[in-house]
BARO-552074 format. One record per residue (C-alpha): chain; x, y, z. Coordinates in steps of 0.25 Angstrom, whole numbers, plus 5000, padded with zeros to 4 digits. Layout:
<recs>
<rec 'A',<X,Y,Z>>;
...
</recs>
This chain:
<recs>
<rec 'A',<4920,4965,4813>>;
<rec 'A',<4935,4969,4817>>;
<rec 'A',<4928,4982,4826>>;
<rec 'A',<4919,4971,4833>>;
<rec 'A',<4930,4961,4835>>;
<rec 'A',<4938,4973,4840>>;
<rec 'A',<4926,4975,4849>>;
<rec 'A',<4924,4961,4855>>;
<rec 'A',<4938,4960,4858>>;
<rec 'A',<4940,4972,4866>>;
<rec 'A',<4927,4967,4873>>;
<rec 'A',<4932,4953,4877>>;
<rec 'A',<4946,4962,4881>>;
<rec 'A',<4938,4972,4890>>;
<rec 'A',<4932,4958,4897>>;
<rec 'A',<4944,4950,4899>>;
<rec 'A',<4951,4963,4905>>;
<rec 'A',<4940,4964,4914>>;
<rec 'A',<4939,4948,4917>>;
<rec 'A',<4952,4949,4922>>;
<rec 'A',<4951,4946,4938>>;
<rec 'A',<4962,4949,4950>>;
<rec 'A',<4961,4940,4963>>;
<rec 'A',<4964,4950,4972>>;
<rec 'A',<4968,4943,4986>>;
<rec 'A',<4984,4949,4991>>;
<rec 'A',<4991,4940,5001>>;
<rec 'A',<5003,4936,5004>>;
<rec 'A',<5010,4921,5002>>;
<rec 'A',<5018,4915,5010>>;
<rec 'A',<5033,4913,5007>>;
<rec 'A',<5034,4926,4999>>;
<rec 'A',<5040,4938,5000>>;
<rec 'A',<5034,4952,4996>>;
<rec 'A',<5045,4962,4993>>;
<rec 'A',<5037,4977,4991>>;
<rec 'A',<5045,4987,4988>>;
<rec 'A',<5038,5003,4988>>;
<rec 'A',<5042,5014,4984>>;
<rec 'A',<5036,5027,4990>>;
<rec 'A',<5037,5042,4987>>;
<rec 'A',<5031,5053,4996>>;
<rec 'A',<5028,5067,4994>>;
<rec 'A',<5024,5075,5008>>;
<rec 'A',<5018,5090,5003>>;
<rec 'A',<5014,5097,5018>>;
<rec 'A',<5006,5111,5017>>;
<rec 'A',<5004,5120,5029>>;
<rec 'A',<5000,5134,5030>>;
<rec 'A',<5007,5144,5027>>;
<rec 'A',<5017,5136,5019>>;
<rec 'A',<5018,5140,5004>>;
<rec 'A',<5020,5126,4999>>;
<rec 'A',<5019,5113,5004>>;
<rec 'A',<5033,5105,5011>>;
<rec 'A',<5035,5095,5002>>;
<rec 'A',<5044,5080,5006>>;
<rec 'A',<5045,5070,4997>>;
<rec 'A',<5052,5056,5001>>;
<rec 'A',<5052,5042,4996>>;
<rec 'A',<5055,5028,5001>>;
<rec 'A',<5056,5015,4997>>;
<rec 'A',<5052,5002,5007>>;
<rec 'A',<5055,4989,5004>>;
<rec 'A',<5045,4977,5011>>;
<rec 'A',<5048,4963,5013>>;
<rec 'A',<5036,4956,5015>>;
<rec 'A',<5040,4939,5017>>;
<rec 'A',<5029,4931,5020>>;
<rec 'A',<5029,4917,5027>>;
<rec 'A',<5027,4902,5026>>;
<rec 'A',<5011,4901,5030>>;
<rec 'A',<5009,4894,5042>>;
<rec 'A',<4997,4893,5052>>;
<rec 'A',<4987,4901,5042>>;
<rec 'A',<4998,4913,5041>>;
<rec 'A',<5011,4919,5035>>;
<rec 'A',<5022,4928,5043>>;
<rec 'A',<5025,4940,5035>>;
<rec 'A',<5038,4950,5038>>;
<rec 'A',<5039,4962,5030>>;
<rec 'A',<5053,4967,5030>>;
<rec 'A',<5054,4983,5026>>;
<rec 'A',<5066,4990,5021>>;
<rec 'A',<5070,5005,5015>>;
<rec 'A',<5082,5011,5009>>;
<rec 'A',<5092,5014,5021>>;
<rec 'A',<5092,5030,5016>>;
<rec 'A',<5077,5030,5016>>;
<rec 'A',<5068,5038,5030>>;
<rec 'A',<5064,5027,5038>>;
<rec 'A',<5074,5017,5032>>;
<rec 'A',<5080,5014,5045>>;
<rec 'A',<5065,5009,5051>>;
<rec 'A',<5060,5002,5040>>;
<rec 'A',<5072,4993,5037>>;
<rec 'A',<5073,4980,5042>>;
<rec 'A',<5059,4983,5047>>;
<rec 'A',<5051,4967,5048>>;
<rec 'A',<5034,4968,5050>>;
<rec 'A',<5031,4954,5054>>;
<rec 'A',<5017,4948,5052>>;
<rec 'A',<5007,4936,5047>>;
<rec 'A',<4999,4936,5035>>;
<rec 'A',<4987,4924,5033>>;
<rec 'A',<4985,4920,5018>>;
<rec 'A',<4977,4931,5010>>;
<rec 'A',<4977,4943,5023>>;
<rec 'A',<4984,4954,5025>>;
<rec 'A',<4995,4952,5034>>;
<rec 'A',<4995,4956,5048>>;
<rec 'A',<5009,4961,5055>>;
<rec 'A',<5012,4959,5070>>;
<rec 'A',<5028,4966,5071>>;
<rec 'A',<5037,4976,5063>>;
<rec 'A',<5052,4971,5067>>;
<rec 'A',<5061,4985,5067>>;
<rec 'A',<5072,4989,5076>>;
<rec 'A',<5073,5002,5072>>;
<rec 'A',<5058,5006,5070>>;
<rec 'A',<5049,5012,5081>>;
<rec 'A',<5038,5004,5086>>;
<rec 'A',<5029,5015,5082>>;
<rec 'A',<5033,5013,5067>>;
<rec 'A',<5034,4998,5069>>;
<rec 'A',<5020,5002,5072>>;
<rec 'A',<5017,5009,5060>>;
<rec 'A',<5025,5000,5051>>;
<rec 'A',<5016,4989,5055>>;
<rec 'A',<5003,4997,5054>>;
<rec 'A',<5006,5001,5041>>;
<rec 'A',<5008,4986,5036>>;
<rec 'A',<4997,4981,5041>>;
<rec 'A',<4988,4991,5035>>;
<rec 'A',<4995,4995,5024>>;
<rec 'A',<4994,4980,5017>>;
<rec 'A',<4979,4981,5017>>;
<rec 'A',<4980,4987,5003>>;
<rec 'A',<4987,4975,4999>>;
<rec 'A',<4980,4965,5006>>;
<rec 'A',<4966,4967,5002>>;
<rec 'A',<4955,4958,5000>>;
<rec 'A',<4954,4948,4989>>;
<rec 'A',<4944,4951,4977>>;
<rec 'A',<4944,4950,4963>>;
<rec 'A',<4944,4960,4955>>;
<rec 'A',<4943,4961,4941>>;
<rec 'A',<4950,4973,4930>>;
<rec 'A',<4941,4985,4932>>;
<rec 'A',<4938,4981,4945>>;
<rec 'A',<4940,4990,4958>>;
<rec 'A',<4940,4988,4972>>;
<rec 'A',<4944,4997,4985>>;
<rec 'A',<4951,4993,4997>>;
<rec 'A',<4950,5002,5008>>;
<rec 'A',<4962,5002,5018>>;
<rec 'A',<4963,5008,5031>>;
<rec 'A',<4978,5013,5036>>;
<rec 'A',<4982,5018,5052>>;
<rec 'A',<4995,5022,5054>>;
<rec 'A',<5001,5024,5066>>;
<rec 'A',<5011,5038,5065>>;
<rec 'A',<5017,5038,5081>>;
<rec 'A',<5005,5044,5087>>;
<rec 'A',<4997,5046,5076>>;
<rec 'A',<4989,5035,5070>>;
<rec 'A',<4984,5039,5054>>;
<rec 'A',<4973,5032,5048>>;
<rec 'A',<4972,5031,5034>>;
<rec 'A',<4962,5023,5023>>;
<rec 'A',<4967,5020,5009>>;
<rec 'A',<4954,5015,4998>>;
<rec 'A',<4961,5011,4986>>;
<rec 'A',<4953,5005,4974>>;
<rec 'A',<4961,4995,4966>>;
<rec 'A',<4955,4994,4952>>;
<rec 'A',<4962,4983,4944>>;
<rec 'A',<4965,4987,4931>>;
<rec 'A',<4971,4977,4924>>;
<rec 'A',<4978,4963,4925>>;
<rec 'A',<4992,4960,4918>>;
<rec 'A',<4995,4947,4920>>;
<rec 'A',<4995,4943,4935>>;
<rec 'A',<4996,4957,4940>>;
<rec 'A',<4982,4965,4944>>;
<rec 'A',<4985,4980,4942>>;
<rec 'A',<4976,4988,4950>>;
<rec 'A',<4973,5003,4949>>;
<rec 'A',<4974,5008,4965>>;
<rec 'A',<4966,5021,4969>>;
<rec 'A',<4968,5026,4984>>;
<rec 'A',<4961,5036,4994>>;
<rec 'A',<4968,5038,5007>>;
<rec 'A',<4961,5046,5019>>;
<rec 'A',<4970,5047,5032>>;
<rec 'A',<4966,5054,5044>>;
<rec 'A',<4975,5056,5058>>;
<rec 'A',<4977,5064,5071>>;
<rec 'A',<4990,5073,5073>>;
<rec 'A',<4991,5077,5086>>;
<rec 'A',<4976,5080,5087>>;
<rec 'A',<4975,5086,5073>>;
<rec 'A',<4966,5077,5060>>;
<rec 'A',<4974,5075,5050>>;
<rec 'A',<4968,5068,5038>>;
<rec 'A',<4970,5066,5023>>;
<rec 'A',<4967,5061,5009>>;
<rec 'A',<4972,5056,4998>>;
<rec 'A',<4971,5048,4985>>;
<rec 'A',<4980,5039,4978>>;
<rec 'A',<4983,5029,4965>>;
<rec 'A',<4991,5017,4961>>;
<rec 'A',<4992,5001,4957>>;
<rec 'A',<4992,4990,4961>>;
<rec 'A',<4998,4978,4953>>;
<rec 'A',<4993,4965,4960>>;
<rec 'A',<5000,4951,4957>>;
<rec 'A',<4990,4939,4957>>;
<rec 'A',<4999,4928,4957>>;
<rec 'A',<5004,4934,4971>>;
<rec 'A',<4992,4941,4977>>;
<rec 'A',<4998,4953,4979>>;
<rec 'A',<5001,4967,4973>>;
<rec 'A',<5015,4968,4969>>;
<rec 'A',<5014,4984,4965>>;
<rec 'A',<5008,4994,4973>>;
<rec 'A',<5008,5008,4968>>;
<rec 'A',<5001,5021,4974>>;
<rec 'A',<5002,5036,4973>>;
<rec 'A',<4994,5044,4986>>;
<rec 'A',<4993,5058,4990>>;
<rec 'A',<4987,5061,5001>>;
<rec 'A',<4983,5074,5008>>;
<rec 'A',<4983,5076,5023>>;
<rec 'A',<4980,5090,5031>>;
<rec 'A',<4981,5092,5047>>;
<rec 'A',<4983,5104,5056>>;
<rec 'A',<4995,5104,5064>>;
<rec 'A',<4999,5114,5074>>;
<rec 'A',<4987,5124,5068>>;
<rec 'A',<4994,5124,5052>>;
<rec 'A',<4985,5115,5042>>;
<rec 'A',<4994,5104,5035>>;
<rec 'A',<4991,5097,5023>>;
<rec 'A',<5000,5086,5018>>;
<rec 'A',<4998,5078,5006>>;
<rec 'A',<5009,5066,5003>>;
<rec 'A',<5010,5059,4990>>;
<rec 'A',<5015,5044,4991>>;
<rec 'A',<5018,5037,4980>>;
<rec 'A',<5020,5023,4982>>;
<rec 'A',<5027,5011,4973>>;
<rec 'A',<5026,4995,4978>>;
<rec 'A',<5029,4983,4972>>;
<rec 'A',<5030,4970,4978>>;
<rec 'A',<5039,4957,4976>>;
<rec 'A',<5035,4944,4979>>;
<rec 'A',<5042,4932,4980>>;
<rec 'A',<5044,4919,4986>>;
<rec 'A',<5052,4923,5000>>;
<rec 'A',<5065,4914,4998>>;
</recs>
């Protein structure tokens, strides 16, 4: 009698775990403020011929975002993100200080129209913003319901501008949600990246593979951790020598939100 109580019980567990249902649909709302703060670290291993071992550079950075969204009105919200880094960090002197300007409808992805940065050039203004844009289609994607088990894939399609090169990359990550604690979805994040690009008429394209989580608060639509390890492999011919690069990012975000005041 214990053993088959013992049995049933597991049994009603397994269905109230898998029961368990996450309304996916990220936005933001207006009058809040979205502080993320991500913390990268890059290792950069380049291989040529004739080189014994590869040149290794390693490097890190933290960046600060200021996301403060406004009062809706006429069907839409204004949205400035505000970008700082540590003054002693590479590229601190651009970024900070650095305002994206755009609109966001309830429920879509928000759309920018201006980077605001006296001491940025327009081409990176350019980048900056092409990176926002398309960068937050991995946060805003569309609703579903998806219950513990359950998997789904988003496909998200990157250009980025580099001066005169523009490189094309495609990120399919599977979310699998694994569990639920309260009012926070945690979802396993497995990713494949291809990238391709011309260098002063040479192909360069590249691979690679990656894993993380994401933790996704109900009560505020939106993913407060994001966390993801990539290595990627690239190889080009430059000046008649074959190159082959690999890079490992490793990222860690997390995200505040609050009533802006």
């Amino acid at each position: 009698m214990k053993k088959i109580t013992t049995l049933v019980s597991a049994f009603l567990f397994t269905l109230a775990i898998q029961a368990q249902e996450v309304n996916l649909k990220p936005e933001y709302k207006q009058n809040t403020t979205y502080t993320q703060t991500a913390l990268q670290s890059n290792v950069i291993e380049i291989a040529y011929e004739g080189a014994e071992e590869p040149m290794v550079q390693e490097s890190g950075n933290t960046v600060v975002s200021t996301t403060k969204v406004g009062k809706l009105a006429n069907g839409e919200m204004p949205v400035v993100v505000e970008m700082s880094m540590d003054k002693d960090q590479e590229g601190a002197a651009m970024i900070n200080g650095a305002k994206i300007h755009g609109k966001v409808k309830p429920g879509s992805k928000p759309v920018f129209e201006r980077v605001e940065a006296p001491n940025m050039p327009d081409e990176v203004k350019g980048m900056i913003q092409g990176m926002m844009d398309q960068g937050l289609s991995s946060i805003f994607i569309p609703a579903k319901k998806v219950k513990v088990g359950e998997s789904f894939v988003q496909e998200t399609p990157l250009e980025i501008p580099l001066g005169p090169v523009t490189m094309k990359m495609k990120d399919v990550a599977t979310y699998k949600l694994n569990k639920v604690e309260g009012r926070k979805a945690i979802f396993a994040v497995d990713h494949v990246f291809s990238l391709e690009a011309n260098v002063e008429g040479q192909d360069m394209k590249g691979s690679g593979t990656g894993t993380g989580e994401m933790v996704y608060d109900m009560d505020q639509n939106y993913p407060v951790r994001n966390d993801a390890k990539v290595t990627m492999s690239m190889a080009f011919e430059a000046q008649g020598m074959q190159m082959n690069i690999k890079t490992t990012n490793d990222t860690k975000t997390t995200t505040v939100i609050a009533p802006t005041k």
